[in-house]
PyMOL CGO cylinders between C-alpha atoms (Angstrom):
from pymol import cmd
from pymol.cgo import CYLINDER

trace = [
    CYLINDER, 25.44, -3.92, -16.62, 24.78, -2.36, -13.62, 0.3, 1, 1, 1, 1, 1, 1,
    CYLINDER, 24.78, -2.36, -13.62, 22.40, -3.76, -11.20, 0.3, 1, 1, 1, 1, 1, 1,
    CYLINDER, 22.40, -3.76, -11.20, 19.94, -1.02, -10.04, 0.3, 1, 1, 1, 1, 1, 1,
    CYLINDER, 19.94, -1.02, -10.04, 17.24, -3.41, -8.53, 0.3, 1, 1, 1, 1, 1, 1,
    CYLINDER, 17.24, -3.41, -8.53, 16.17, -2.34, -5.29, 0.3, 1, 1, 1, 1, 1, 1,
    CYLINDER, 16.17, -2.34, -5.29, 16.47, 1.45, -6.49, 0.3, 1, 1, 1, 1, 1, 1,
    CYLINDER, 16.47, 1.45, -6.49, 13.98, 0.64, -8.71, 0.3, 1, 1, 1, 1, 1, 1,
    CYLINDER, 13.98, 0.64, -8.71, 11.60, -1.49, -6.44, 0.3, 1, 1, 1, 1, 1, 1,
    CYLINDER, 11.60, -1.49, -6.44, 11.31, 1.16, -4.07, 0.3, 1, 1, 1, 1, 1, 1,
    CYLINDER, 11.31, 1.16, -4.07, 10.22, 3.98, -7.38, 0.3, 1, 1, 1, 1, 1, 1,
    CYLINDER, 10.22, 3.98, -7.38, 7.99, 1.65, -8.79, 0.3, 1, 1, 1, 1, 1, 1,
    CYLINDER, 7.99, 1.65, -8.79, 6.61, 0.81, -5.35, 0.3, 1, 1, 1, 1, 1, 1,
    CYLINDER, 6.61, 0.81, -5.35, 5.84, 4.87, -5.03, 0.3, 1, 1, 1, 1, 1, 1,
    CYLINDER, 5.84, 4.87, -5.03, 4.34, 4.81, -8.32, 0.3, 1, 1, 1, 1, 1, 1,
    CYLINDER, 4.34, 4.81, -8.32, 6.72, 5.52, -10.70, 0.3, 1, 1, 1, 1, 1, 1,
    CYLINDER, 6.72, 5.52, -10.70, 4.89, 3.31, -13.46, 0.3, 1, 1, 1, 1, 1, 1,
    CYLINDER, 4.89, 3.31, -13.46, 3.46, 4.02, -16.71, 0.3, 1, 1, 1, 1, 1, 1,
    CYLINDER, 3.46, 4.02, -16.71, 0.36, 2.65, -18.08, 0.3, 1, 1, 1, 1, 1, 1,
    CYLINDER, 0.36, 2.65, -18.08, 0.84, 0.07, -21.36, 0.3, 1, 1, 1, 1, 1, 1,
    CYLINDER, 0.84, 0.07, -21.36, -0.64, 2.17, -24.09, 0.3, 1, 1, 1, 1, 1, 1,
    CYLINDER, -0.64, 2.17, -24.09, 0.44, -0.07, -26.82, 0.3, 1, 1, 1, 1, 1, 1,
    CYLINDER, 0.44, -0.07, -26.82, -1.01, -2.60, -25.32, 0.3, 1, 1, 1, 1, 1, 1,
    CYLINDER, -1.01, -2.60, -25.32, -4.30, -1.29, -24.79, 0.3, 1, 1, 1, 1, 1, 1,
    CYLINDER, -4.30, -1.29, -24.79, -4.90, 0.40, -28.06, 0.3, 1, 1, 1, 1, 1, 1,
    CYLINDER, -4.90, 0.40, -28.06, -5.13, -3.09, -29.16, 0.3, 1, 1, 1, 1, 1, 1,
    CYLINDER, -5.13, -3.09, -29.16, -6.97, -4.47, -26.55, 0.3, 1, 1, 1, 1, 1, 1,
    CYLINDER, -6.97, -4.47, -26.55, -9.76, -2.12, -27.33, 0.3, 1, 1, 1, 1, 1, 1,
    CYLINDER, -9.76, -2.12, -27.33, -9.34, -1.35, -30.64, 0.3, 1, 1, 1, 1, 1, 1,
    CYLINDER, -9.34, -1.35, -30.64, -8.51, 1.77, -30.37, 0.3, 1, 1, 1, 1, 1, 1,
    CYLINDER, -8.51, 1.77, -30.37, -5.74, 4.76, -31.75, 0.3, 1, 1, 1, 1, 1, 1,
    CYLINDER, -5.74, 4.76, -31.75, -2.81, 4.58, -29.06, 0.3, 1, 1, 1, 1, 1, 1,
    CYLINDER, -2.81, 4.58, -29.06, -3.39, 8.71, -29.49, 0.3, 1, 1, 1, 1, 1, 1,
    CYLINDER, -3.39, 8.71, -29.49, -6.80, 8.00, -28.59, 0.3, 1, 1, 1, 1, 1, 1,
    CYLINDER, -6.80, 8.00, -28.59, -5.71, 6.50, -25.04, 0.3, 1, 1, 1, 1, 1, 1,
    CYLINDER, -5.71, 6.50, -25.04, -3.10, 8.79, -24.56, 0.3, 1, 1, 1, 1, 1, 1,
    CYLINDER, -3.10, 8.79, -24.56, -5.39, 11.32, -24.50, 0.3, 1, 1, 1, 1, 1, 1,
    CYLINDER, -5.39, 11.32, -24.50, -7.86, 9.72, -22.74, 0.3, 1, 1, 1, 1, 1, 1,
    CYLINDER, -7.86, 9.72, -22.74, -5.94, 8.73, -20.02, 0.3, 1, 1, 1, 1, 1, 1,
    CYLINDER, -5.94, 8.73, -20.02, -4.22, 12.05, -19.17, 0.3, 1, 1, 1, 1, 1, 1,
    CYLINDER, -4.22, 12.05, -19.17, -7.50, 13.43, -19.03, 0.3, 1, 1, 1, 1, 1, 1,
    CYLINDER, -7.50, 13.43, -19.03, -8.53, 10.77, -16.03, 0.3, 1, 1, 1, 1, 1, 1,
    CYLINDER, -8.53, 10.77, -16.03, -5.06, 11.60, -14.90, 0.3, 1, 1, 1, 1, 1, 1,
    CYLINDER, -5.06, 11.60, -14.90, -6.13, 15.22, -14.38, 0.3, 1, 1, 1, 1, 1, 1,
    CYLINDER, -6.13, 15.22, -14.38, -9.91, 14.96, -13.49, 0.3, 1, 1, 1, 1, 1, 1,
    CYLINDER, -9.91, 14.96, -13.49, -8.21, 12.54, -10.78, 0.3, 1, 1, 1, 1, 1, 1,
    CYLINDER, -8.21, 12.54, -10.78, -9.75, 9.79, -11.52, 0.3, 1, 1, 1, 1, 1, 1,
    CYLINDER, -9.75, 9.79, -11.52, -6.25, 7.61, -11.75, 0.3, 1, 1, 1, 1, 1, 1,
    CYLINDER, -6.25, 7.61, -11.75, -3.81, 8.70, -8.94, 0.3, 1, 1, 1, 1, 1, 1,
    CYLINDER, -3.81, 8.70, -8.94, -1.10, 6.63, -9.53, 0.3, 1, 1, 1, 1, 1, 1,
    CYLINDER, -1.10, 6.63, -9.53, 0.26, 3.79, -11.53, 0.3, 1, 1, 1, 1, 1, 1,
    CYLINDER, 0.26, 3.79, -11.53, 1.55, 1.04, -9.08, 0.3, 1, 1, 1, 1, 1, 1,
    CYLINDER, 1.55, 1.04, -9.08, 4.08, -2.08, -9.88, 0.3, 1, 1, 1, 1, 1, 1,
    CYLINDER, 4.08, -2.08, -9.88, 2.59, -5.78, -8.48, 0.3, 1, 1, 1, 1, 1, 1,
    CYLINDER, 2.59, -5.78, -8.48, 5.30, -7.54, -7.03, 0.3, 1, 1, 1, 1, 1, 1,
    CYLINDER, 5.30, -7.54, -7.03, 5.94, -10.99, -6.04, 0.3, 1, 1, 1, 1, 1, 1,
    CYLINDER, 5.94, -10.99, -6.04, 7.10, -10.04, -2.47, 0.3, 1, 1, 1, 1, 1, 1,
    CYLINDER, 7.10, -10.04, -2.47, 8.32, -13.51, -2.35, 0.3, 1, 1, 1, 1, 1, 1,
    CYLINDER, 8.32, -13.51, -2.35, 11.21, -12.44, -4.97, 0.3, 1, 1, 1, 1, 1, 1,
    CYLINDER, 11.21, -12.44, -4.97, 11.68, -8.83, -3.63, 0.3, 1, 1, 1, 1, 1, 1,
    CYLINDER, 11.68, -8.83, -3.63, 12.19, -10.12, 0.20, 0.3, 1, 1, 1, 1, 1, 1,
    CYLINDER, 12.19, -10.12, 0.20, 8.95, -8.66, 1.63, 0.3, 1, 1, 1, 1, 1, 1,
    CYLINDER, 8.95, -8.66, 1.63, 7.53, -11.81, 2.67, 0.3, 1, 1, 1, 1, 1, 1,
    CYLINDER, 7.53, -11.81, 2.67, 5.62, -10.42, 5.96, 0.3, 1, 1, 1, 1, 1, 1,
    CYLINDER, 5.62, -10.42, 5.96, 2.46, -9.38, 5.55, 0.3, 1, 1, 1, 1, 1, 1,
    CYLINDER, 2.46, -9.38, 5.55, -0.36, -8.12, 8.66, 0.3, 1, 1, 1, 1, 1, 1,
    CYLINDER, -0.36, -8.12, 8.66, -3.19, -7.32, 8.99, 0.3, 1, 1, 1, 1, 1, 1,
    CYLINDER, -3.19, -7.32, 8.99, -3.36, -4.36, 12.01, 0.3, 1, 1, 1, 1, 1, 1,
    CYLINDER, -3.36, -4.36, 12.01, -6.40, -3.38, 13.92, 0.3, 1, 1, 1, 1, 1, 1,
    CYLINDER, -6.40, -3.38, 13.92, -5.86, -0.49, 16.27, 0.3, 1, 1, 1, 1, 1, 1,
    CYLINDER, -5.86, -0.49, 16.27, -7.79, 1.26, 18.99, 0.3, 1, 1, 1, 1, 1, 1,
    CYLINDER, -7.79, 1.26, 18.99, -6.98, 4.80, 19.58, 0.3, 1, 1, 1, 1, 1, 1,
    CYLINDER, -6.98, 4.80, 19.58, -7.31, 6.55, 23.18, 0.3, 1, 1, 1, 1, 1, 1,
    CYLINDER, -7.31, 6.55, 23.18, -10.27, 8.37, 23.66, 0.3, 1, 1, 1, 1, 1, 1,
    CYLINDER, -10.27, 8.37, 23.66, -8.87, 11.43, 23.50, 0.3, 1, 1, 1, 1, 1, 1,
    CYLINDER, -8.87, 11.43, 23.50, -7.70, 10.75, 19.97, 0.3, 1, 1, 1, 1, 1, 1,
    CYLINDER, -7.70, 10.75, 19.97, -10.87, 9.19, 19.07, 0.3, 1, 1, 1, 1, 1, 1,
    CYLINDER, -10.87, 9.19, 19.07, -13.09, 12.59, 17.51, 0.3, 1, 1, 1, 1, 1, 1,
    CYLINDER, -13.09, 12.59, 17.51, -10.07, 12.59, 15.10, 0.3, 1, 1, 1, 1, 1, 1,
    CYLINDER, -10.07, 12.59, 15.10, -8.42, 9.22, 14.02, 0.3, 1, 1, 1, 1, 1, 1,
    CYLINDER, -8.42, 9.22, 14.02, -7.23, 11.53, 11.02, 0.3, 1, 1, 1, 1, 1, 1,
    CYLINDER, -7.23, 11.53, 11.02, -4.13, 12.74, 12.74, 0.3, 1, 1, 1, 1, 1, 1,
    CYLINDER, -4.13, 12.74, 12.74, -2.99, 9.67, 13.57, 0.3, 1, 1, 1, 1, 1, 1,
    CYLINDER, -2.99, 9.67, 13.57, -3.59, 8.01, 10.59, 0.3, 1, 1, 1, 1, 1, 1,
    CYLINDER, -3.59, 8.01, 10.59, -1.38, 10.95, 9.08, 0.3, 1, 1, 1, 1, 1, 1,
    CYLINDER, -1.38, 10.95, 9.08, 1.40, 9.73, 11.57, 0.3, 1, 1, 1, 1, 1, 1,
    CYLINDER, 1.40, 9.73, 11.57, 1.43, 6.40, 10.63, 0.3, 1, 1, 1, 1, 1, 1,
    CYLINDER, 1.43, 6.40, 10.63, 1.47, 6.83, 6.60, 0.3, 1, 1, 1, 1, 1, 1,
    CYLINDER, 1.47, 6.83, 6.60, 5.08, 8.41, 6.68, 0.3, 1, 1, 1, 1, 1, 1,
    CYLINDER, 5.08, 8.41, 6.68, 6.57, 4.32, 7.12, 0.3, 1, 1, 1, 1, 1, 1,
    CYLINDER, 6.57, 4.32, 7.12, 6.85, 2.90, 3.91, 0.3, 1, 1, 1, 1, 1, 1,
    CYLINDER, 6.85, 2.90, 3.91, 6.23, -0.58, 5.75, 0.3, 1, 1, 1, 1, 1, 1,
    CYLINDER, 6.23, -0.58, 5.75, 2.84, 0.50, 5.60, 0.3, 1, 1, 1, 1, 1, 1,
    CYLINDER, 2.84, 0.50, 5.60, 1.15, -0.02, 2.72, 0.3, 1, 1, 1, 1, 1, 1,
    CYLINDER, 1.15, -0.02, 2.72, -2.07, 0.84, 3.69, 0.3, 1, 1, 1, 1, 1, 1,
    CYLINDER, -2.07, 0.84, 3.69, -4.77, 2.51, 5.99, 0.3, 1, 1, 1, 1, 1, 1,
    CYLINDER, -4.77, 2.51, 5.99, -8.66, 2.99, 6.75, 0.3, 1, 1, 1, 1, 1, 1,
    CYLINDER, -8.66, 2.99, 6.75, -10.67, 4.15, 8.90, 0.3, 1, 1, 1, 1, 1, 1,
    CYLINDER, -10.67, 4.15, 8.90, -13.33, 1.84, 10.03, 0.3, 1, 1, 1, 1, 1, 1,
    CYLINDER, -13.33, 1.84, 10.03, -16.13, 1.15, 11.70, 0.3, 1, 1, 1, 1, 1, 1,
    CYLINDER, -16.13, 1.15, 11.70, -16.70, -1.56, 14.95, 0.3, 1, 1, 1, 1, 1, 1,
    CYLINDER, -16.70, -1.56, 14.95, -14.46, -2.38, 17.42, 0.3, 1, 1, 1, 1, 1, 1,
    CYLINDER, -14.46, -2.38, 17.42, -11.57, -0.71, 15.97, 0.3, 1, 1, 1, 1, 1, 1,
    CYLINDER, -11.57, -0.71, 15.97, -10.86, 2.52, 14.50, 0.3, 1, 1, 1, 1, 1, 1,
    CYLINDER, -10.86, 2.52, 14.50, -8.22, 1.95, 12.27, 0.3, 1, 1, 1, 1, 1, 1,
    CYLINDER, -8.22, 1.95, 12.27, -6.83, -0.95, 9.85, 0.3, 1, 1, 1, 1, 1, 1,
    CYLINDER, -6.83, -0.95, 9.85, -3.17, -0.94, 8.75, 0.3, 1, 1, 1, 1, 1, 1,
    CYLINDER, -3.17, -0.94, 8.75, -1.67, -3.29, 5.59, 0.3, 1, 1, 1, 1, 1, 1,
    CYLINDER, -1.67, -3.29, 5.59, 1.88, -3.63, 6.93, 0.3, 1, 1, 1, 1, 1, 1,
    CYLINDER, 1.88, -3.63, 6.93, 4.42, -5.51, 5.16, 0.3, 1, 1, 1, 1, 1, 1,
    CYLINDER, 4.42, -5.51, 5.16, 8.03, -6.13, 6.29, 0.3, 1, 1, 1, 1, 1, 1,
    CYLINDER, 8.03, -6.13, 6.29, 10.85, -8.66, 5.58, 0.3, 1, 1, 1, 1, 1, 1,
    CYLINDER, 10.85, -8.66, 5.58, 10.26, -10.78, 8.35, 0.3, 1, 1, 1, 1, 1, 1,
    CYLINDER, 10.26, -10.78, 8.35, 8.52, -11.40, 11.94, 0.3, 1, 1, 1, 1, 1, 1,
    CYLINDER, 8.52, -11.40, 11.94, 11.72, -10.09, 13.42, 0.3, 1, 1, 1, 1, 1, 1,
    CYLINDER, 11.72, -10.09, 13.42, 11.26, -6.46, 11.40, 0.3, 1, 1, 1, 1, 1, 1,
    CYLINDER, 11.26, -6.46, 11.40, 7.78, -6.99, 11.86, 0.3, 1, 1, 1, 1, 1, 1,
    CYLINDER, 7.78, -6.99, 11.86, 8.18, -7.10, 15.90, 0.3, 1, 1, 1, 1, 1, 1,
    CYLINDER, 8.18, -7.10, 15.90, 10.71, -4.00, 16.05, 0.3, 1, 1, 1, 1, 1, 1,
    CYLINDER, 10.71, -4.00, 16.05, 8.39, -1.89, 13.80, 0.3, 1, 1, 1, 1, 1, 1,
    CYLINDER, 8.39, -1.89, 13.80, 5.55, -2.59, 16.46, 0.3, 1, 1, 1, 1, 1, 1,
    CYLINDER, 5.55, -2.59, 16.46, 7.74, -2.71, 19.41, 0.3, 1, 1, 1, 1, 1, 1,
    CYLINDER, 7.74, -2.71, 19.41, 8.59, 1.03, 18.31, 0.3, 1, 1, 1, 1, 1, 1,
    CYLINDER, 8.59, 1.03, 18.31, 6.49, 2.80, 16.41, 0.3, 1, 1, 1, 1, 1, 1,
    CYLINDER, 6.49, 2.80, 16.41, 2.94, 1.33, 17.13, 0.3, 1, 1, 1, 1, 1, 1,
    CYLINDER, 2.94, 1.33, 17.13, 3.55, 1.60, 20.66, 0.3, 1, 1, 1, 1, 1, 1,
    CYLINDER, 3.55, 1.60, 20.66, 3.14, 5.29, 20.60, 0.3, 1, 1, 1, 1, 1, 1,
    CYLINDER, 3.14, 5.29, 20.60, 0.77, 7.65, 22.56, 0.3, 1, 1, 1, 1, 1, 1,
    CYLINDER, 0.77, 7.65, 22.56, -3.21, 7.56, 21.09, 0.3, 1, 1, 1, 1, 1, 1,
    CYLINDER, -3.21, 7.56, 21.09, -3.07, 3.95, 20.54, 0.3, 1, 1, 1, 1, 1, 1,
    CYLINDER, -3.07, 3.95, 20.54, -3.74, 1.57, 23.11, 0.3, 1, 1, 1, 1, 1, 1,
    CYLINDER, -3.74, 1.57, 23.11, -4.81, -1.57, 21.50, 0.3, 1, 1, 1, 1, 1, 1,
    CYLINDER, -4.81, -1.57, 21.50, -3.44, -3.36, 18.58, 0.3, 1, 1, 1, 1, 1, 1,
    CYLINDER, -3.44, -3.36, 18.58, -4.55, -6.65, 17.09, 0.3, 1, 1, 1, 1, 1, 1,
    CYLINDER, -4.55, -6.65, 17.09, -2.48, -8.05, 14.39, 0.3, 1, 1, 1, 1, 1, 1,
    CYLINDER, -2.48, -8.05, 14.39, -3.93, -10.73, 11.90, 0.3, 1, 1, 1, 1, 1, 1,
    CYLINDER, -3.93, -10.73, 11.90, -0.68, -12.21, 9.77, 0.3, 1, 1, 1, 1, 1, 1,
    CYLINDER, -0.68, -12.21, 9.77, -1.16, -13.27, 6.17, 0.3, 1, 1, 1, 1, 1, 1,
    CYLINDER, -1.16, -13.27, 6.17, -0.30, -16.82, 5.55, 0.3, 1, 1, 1, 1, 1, 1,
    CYLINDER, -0.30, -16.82, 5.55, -0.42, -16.78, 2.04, 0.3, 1, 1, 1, 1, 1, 1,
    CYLINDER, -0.42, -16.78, 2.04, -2.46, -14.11, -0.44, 0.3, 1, 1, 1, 1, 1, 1,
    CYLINDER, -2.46, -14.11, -0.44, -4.78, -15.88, -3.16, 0.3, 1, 1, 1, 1, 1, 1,
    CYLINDER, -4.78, -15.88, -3.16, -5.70, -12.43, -4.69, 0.3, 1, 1, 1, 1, 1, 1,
    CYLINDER, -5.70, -12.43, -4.69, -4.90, -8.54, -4.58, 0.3, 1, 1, 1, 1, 1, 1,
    CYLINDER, -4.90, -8.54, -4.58, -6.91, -6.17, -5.88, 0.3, 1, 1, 1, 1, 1, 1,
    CYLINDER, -6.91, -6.17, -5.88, -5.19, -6.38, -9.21, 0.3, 1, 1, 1, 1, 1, 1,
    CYLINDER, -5.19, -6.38, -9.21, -4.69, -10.19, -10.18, 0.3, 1, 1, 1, 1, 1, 1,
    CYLINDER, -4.69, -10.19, -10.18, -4.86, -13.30, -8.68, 0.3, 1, 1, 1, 1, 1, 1,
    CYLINDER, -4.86, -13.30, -8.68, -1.58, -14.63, -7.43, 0.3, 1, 1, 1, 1, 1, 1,
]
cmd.load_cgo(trace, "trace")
């Protein structure tokens, strides 16, 4: 059989999932049509965005995980938007907010190592608007937002 793995990481890691419906008709106790229905319609009010795969990173070669704290120039400070817009186009980033403190921004970064981790810093976080970066690394994750580990 052909072996389509990492093809398949990288859909499911965009999304490309669909909810159990089977599995939680019976759950709840209710008609699988029932939650098919129901479930498009939070689908379409927006409600659910996407369906997302949760890996063992361990087992996909991910293992790096940081934590990034940035300060932007002041110049790019009114509108942390645009470069927040910059940064989401590198699928090592998983994630990013806007905060509030001493920083303006927080990135989730993972990557397959410290090395990858260094070159993705080295050359695209050392860009023009940000001038600070402080990077906390993830020794080991007890829980994600969807199930404890």
């Amino acid at each position: 059989m052909k072996n389509i793995k990492e093809k398949l990481i990288e859909l499911l890691k965009l999304g490309y999932c669909t909810p159990q419906i089977a599995r939680i008709a019976k759950k709840i106790k209710e008609p699988s049509t029932t939650i098919h229905y129901n479930i498009k319609k939070l689908e379409k009010e927006g409600v659910i965005k996407t369906y997302k795969a949760v890996f063992d990173y361990k087992k996909i070669g991910i293992e790096f995980c940081s934590y990034v704290l940035i300060n932007l120039a002041p110049e790019e400070y009114s509108n942390p938007e645009r470069i927040a817009r910059e940064l989401i186009k590198f699928p090592q980033i998983e994630c990013i907010d806007i905060v509030t403190g001493d920083y303006e921004l927080i990135l989730k970064i993972r990557t397959k190592n410290i090395e990858e981790y260094y070159e993705f810093v080295k050359n695209i976080l050392s860009r023009k608007g940000i001038v600070k970066i402080k990077s906390l690394n993830s020794l080991k994750q007890i829980k994600s937002e969807f199930i404890e580990v």
